[in-house]
Phi, psi and omega in degrees: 000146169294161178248177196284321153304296168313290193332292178310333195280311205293350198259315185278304178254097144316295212283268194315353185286286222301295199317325163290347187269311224282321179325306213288322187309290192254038181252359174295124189287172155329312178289340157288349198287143188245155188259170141228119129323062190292131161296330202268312214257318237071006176275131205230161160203178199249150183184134163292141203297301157359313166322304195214085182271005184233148180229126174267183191290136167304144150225146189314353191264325183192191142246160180223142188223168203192154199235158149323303173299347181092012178277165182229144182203125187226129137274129170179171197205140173242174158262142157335100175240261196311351185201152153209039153231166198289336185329298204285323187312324174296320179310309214281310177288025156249352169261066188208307196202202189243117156230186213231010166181110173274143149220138160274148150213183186330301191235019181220163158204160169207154182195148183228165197124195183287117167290119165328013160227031164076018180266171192267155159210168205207113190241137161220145155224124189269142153247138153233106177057206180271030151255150165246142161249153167186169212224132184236137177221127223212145170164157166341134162290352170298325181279004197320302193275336156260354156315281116031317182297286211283332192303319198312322197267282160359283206306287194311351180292351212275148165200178179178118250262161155290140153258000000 
């Protein structure tokens, strides 16, 4: 979590606010890193805890964890509705938000861009069998850069069993 120092820097030095977040961000060792489990689906990803420190309420489908600052981080996995393949799963999440980069693959997808109230976001999702899991990362463009750091690890961290 930021501290009340940093908060004031960042508020008085943006550019000096970032630098106190992306320090605090990435001096978290390995051992902070925390795993999330969905009990109902199995979908699990990896994420430093330090990121994302507020925790909302579980709903059977996932979690959401939340920083002061305003990232955002959704674990969760669904059944296959509206779409059942990634093609589609990307069309459909292009009539949602703006985005500025798609990629697929057989049993995968990933896509980024703008959230409508303007924060950047960044999604991958696996399908297996008739779950999609996915791992959502979400925050200020103010945070670009040490957010920006994390997804890589994050993302790829992500799994989940077949249904």
């Amino acid at each position: 979590m930021t501290t009340l120092l940093s908060r004031n820097a960042a508020r008085a030095f943006p550019s000096l606010g970032t630098l106190f977040i992306a320090a605090s961000l990435f001096a978290s060792s390995p051992a902070n890193a925390y795993t999330y489990t969905n009990p109902t689906y199995g979908t699990s990803a990896t994420f430093p805890a330090r990121a994302f420190p507020r925790i909302d309420p579980p709903s059977p489908e996932g979690q959401v964890w939340r920083s002061d600052e305003g990232a955002e981080l959704v674990v969760y996995a669904i059944e296959n509705g509206d779409w059942s393949t990634p093609r589609e799963l990307v069309q459909w999440r292009k009539g949602l938000d703006q985005v500025t980069y798609q990629k697929t693959g057989q049993n995968w997808a990933v896509v980024s861009g703008f959230l409508a109230d303007g924060r950047i976001f960044y999604e991958r999702y696996i399908f297996r069998g008739a779950l999609t899991h996915s791992v959502s990362v979400r925050y200020p463009t103010a945070l670009r850069e040490p957010y920006d750091g994390l997804l890589k690890s994050i993302t790829e961290s992500l799994r989940g069993p077949s249904r």
